[in-house]
Each structure stands twice: as C-alpha cells, then as structure tokens.
C-alpha positions as CSV (number, residue, x, y, z in Angstrom):
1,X,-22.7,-21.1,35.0
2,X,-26.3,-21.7,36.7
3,X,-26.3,-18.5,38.9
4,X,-29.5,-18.0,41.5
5,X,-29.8,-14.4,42.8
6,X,-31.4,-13.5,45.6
7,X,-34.6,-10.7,46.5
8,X,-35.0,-10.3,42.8
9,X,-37.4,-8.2,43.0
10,X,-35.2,-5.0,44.1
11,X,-33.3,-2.6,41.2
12,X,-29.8,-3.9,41.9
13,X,-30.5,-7.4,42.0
14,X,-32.0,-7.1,38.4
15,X,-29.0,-4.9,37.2
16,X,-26.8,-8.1,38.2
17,X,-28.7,-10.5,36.7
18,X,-28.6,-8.4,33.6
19,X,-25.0,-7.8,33.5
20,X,-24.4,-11.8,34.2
21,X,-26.5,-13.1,32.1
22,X,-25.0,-10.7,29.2
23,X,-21.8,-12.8,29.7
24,X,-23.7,-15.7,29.0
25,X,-24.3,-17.0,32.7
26,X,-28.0,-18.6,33.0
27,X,-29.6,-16.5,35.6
28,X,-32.3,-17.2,38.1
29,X,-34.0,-15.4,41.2
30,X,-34.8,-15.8,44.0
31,X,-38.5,-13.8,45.5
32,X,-38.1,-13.4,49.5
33,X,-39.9,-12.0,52.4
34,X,-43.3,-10.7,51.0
35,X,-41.9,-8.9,47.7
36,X,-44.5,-8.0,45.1
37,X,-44.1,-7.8,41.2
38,X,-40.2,-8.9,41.2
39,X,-38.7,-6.9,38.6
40,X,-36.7,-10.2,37.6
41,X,-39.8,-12.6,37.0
42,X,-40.6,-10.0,33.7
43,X,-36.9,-9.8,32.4
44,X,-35.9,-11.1,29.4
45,X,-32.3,-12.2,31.1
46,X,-33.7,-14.1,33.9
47,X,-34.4,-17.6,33.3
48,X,-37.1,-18.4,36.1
49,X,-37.4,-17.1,40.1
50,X,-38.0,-19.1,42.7
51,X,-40.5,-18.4,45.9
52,X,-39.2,-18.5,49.0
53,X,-41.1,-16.9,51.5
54,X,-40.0,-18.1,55.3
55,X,-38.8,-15.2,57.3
56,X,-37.5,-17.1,60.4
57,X,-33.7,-17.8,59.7
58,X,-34.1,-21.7,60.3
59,X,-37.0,-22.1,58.1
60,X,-35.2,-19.8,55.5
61,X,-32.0,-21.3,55.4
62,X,-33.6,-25.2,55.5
63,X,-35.6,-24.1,52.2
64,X,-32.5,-22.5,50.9
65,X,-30.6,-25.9,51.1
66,X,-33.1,-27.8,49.9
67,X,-33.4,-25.5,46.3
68,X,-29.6,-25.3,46.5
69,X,-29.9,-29.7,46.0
70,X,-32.4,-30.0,44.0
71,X,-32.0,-27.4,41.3
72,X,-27.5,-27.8,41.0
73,X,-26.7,-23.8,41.3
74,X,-23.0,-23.2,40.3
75,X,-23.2,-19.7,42.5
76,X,-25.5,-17.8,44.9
77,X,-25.3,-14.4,45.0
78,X,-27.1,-13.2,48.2
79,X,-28.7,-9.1,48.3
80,X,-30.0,-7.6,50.6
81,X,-30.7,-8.5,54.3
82,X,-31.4,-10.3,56.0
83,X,-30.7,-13.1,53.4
84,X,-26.7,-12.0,53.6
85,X,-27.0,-12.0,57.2
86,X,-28.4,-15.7,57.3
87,X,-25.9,-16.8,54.3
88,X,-22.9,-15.2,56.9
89,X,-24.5,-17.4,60.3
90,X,-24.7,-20.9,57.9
91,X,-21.3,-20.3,55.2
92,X,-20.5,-23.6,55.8
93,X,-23.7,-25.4,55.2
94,X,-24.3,-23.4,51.8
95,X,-20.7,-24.3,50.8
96,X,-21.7,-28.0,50.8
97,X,-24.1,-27.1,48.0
98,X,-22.8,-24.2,45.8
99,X,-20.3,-21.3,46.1
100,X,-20.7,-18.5,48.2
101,X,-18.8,-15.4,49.2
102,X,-19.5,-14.2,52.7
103,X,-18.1,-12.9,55.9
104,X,-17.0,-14.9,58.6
105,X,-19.9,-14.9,60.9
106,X,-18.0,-12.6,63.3
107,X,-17.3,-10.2,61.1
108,X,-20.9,-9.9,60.0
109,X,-22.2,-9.3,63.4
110,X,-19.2,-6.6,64.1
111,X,-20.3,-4.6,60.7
112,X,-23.7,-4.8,61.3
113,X,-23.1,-3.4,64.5
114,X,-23.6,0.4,64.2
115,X,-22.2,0.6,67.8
116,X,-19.1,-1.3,67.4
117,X,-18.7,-0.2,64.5
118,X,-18.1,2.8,65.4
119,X,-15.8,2.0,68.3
120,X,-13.3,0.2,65.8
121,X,-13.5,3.0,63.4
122,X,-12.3,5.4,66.2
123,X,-9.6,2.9,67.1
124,X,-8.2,2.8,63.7
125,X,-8.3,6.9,63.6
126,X,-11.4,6.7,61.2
127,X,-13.9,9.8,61.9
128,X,-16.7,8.8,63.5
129,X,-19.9,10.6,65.1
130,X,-20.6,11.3,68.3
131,X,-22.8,8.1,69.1
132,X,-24.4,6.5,72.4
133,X,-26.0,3.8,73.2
134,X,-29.4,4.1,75.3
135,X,-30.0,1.7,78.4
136,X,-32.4,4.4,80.7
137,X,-34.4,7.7,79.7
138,X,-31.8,9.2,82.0
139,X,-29.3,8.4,79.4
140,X,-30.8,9.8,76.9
141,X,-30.9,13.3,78.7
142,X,-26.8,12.7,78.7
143,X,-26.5,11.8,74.9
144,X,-28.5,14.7,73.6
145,X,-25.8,16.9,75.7
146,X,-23.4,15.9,74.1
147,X,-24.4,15.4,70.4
148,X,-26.1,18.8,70.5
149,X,-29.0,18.9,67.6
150,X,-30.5,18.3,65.8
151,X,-30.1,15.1,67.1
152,X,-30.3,11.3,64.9
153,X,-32.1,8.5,66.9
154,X,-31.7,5.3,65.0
155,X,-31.4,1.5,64.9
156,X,-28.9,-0.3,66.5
157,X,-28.4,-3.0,64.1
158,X,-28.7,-3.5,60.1
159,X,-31.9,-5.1,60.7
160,X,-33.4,-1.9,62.4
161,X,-35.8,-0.7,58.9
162,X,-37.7,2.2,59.8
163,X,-36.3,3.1,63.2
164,X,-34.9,6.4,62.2
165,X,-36.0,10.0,63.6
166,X,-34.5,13.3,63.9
167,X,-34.6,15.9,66.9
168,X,-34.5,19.1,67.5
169,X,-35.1,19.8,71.1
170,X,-34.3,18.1,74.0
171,X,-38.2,17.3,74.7
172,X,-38.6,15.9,71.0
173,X,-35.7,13.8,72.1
174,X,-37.6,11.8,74.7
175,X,-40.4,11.6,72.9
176,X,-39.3,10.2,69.8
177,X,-36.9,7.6,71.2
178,X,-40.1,6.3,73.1
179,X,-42.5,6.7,70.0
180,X,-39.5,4.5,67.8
181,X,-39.5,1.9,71.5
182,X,-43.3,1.6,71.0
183,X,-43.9,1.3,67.9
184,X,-41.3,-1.2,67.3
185,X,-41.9,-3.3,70.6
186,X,-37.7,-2.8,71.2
187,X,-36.6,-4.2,74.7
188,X,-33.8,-3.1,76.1
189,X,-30.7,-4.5,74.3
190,X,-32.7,-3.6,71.0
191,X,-32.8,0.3,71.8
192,X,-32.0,3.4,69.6
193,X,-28.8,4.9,69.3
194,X,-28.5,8.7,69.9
195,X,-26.2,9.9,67.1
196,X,-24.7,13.4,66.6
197,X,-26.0,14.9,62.8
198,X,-23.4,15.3,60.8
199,X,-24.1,18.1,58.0
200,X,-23.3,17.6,54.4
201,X,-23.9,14.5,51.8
202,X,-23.8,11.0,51.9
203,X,-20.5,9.1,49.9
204,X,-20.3,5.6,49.4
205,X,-17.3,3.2,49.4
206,X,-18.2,-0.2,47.7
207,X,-15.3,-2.7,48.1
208,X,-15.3,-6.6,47.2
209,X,-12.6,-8.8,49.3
210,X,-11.2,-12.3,48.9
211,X,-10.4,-13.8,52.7
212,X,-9.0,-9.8,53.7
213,X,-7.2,-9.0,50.9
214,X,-9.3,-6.1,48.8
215,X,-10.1,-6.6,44.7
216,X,-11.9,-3.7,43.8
217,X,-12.9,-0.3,45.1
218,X,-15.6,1.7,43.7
219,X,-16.9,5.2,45.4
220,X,-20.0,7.4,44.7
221,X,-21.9,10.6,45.8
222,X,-25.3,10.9,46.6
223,X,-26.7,13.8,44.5
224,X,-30.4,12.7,45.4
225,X,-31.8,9.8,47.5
226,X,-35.7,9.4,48.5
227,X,-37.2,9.8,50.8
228,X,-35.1,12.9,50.9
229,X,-34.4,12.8,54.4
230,X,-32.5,9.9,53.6
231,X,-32.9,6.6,52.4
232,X,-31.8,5.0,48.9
233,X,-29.7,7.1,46.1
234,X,-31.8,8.2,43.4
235,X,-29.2,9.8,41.7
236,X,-25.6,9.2,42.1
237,X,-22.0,10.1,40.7
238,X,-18.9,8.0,40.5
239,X,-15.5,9.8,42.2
240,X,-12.4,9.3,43.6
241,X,-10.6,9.8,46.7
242,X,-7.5,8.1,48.3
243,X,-8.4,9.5,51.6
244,X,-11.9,7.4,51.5
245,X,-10.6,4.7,50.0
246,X,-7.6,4.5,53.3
247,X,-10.9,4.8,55.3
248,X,-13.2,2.1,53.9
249,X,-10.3,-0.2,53.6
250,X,-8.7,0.1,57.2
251,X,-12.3,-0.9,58.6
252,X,-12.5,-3.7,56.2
253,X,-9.4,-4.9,56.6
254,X,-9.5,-5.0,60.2
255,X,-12.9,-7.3,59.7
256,X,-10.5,-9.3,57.5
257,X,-13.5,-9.1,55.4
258,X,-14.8,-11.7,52.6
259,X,-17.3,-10.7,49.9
260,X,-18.5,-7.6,49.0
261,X,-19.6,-4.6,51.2
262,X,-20.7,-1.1,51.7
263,X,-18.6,1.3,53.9
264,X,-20.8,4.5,54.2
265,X,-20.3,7.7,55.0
266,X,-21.1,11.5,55.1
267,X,-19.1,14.5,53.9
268,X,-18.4,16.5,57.3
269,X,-18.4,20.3,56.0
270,X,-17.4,21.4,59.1
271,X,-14.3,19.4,59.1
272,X,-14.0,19.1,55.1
273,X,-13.2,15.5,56.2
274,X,-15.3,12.3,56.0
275,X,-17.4,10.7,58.5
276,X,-18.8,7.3,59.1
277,X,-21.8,6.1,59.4
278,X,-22.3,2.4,59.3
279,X,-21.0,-0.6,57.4
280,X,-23.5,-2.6,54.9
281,X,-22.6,-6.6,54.7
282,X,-24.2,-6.5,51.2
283,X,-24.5,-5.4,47.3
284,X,-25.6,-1.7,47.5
285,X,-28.9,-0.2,45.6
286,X,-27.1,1.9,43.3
287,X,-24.9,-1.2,41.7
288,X,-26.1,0.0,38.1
289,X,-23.9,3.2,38.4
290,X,-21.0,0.8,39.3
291,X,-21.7,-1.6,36.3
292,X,-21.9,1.7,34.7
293,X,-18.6,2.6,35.1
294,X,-16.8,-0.6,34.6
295,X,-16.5,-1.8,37.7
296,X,-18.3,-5.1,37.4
297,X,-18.4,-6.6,41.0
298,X,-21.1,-9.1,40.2
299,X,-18.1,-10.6,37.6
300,X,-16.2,-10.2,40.3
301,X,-17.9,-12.4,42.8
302,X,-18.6,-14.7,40.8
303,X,-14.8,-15.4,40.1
304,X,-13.8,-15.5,43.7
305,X,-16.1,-17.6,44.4
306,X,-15.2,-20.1,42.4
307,X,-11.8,-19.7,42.5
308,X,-10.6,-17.9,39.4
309,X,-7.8,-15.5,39.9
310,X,-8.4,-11.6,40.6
311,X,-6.6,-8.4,40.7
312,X,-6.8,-5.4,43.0
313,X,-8.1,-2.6,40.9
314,X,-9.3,1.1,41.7
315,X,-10.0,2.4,38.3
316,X,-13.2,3.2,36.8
317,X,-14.8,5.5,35.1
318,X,-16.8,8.7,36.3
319,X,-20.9,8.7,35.4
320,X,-24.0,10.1,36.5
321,X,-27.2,7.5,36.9
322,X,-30.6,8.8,37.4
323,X,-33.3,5.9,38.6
324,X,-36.3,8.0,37.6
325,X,-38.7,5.0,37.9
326,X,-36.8,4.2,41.3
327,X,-37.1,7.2,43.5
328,X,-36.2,10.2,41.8
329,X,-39.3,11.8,40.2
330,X,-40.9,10.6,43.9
331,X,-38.2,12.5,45.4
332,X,-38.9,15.8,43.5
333,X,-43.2,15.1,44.9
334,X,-41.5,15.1,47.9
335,X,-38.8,18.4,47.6
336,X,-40.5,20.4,44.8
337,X,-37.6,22.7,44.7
338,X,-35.7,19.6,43.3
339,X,-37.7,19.3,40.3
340,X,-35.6,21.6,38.0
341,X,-32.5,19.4,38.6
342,X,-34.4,16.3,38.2
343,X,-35.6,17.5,34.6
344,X,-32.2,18.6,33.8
345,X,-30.7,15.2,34.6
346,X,-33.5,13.7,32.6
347,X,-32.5,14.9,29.6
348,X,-28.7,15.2,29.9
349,X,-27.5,12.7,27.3
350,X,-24.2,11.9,29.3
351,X,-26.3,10.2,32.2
352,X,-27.2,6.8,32.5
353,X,-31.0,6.4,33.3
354,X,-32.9,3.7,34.2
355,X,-36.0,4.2,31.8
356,X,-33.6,3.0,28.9
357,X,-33.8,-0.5,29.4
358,X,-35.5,-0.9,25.8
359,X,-34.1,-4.0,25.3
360,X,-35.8,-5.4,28.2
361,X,-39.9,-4.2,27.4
362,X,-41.7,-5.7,30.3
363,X,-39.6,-4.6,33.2
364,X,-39.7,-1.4,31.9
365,X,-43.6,-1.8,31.7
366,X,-44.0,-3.2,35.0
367,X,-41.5,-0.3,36.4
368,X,-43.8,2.6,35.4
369,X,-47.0,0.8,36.7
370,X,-45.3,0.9,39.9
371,X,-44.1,4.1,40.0
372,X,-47.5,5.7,39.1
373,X,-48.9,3.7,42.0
374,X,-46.7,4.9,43.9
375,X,-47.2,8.3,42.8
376,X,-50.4,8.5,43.4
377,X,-50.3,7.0,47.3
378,X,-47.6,9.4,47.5
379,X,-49.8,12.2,46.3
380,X,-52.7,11.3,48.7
381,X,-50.4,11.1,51.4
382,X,-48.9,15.0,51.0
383,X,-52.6,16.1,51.0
C-alpha cells in the first residue's frame, strides 16, 4: 500500500515508516508546521515527503485534500498534533480520499480536555489529581489551598506546548500563572489549570481501538525523559499491569474511542496506586520501544483502517530503549548525577538504542549533527 505519514520529521514517525515499509508498504511523509531536517527525507525506507506548511486548520486540511487527490494514498497515518486534531474535526472529508482512523470529533475534544478529562475519570472511579480551573486571581488563591505544593500550573488543552510551571509558595503561584497568561497572550477560557503534584514516575498506556472496541494494549515506564522536569521519555521499559490496563480502558471506552491513543499517568507513591494525568489523541514518542516489543500498532492501523480483521491482544514483550541521540545524553547535561545510569544503559547489550540504525547511514548522520547542536546550545545555555 501507498502509505503517507505525517510530521516526519519527529523519532516516532520515522520508526513507523521504518517498520511499514519493512513489510513492503511504500512509505511517504509528510513535513508540517516549520520542522527542520525531517529525519524521514534522509531514510532509506521513505520514498519522498511532502511540504505542507499551513498552520491554520482550514488552509491545512484544504492542502491535505488536495495531496490526498492528486498523489492516490491507500492510508494516512496522522502524528502528532495538531494534525490528529484537524484529521478528528474533518474524518469525513479525508474518508472521501483515503483511509483514516480517528476519533469522533467529540471524543477528540473530550480527551484533549485535561479538565474533563479529569471529571470523567473521577466518574468512572479512575484516580485523578486534585485539579481546578482558573477564571479570577481570587481563584487561584482557592486552588493552591487545596492542592497544597508544590503546585503544577499547566495548559488546559493538548494544544497548550510550553505552558507548564511548577510552585512552591503561594506568592510563586500568582506569579507564575500570570508570567504563563502573559507570555502566552491566554484570555480567559484559555487559562492555566492549577493541578495538585503527584510524586513518583510517569507510566504510559498505549491502546489502539476499532469504533470502542480495544485491539491492543501496550504499557511503559519512564526511566528518563528530557527535559528532566518532564517532557518526552528518553529512556523507557515495557511492563504490565491489569490494574492500568482497567484504567486506560474504562476512559477509552467511555470515549467509545477509534484509533490509537495515549492514556497517561503517574505512579502515586503515596497511595501505591496510579494517577492520571491527561489523555493524548495520538501515536506516542516512544513507539520504537513498542515496535520493540512486538506490539506493532502502525500494522495495526493500517489493518483497521482498511478493513482487515483484528484481534484484541495484551501480550508483548518486556525491553529497555535508550534514545541517546533523542534526549537522553541531553538529559544527563541537564542532571549530571544521571550520567552514570545513562552510560550503563549505553552499553547494556539487552537494550534497544537508537544509534543502531546502521542499516539506515544518513539518518543516523543527520541525528548526531543535531544532537551536537543541540549540545552545544544546551551547553551555552547552563552557563
């Protein structure tokens, strides 16, 4: 099948088009919203990429439609957002030119909610944080009271990148929720969320659903993620649990979900429970460890959207993967103290590594070119 990807240039997008292409799918990409050096364009598996650069969801999906008719795709396999969210809003449209698996519009909005969310976790008995929405300074005052700190302020919807902060005093509080207000020009219906911290580690559960009824399960723990405060795994390890798996899938089977999604979490250590955090209407950055362990969703998708037959299935294996040209060795620049664990991972033969990739030379070319840029702006930036 003629397959077309989309944002190529991010790690998981690439490991798909890998994996596809290696069951003899011809693979293209798609380069979105400013992204520079698309790992994809310099991969031996990907057959071309494609530049579509409109950020405003009209524009977008118009030049979407028109690639979709001229170039005959069999599939498209949408990333990251906000494509997945414009794909969700216009199903129907795409649908007359390819297959697609995505959410019902509805649903999309509800996951990507990190509100509501959270109010249909607690009435489906799912743990959830303490969590508030701000309307007035005054309320703010309110939620810090009851969340205690430190204390998370952070972006009410999926589309919230960067507006994150942490604090510590009730003063810091104010303060940071109007820096965040500022320097993202947020009106009122845009504002923060207060959130109560929940200490311990981040786990993910990765499920893929056809029309509400669940195909595969797949769970990991963050070991590392950069920036350490949090942000993308780094470093990850497959598990299993039937208490997170009852979790993830009573959300998403409430959402009578369609496609694939990420249901994540933290690992309360107070409570020795799990907690939620937010919902993801898309593939997830660490898909290599899930490919890893033999639990191919981009096969998957690509089956129930066209129509093939699927069975529910929970088992995989358990791996380590170390993206040390995706994070980790900035993480360690970042935490020193990290550094020992980072070389031992390195050269532990039973984990799966990113820098491996012999069989595809120029990515892995391109990959340390960027990471030494990076390095070095990251170096600067510490002094």
């Amino acid at each position: 099948m003629k397959i077309l990807v989309t944002q190529s240039g991010m790690k998981h997008s690439l490991g798909m088009i890998r994996s596809l292409a290696r069951q003899g799918h011809a693979m293209y990409g798609l380069v979105n919203f400013g992204e520079k050096q698309p790992l994809s364009k310099y991969s031996r598996y990907c057959r071309g990429v494609f530049p579509l650069e409109q950020e405003r969801e009209d524009a977008f999906i118009e030049g979407l439609i028109l690639l979709l008719e001229r170039q005959a795709f069999d599939v498209l396999i949408p990333v990251g957002f906000p494509v997945t969210h414009f794909v969700a809003m216009h199903r129907t449209e795409i649908e007359r030119r390819t297959h697609v698996l995505a959410p019902d519009a509805g649903a999309e909005r509800t996951a990507t909610d990190k509100y509501g969310i959270q109010l249909l976790a607690r009435g489906l008995g799912v743990p959830s944080p303490n969590t508030f929405r701000i309307g007035t300074r005054d309320d703010i005052g309110k939620a810090v009271a009851q969340t205690g700190f430190p204390a998370v302020i952070k972006g009410s919807r999926e589309n919230a990148k960067g507006i994150v902060a942490t604090a510590y005093t009730r003063e810091e509080a104010f303060g940071q929720f109007e820096h965040l207000v500022t320097k993202f020009s947020l009106a009122p219906e845009e504002y923060p969320l207060v959130q109560e911290f929940i200490p311990g580690w981040g786990c993910g559960f990765f499920a893929i659903y056809d029309n509400g009824q669940c195909k595969r399960v797949f769970m990991h723990r963050r070991i590392r993620e950069f920036p350490p405060s949090g942000g993308v795994s780094c470093c990850a390890r497959s598990f299993h649990d039937p208490r997170l798996e009852d979790y993830g899938t009573r959300i998403l089977n409430a959402l009578h979900w369609n496609g694939v999604a990420m249901v994540e979490f933290r690992y309360d250590k107070r409570k020795n429970d799990y907690c939620l955090m937010e919902v993801n209407a898309k593939f997830w950055g660490s898909l290599e460890l899930s490919l890893a362990c033999g639990a191919d969703f981009p096969a998957d998708y690509v089956k129930i959207a066209t129509g093939q037959p699927t069975n529910l299935t929970d088992t995989y294996r358990t791996a380590t993967y170390q993206w040390l040209l995706s994070g980790d060795l900035l993480h360690g620049m970042k935490r020193p103290s990290a550094l020992p664990s980072i070389i031992f991972t390195m050269f532990n033969p039973s984990v799966h590594k990113d820098f491996l990739q012999f069989d595809d030379p120029l990515v892995l070319i391109v990959r340390v070119f960027k990471l030494f840029k990076e390095m070095v702006n990251l170096a600067l930036h510490i002094r």
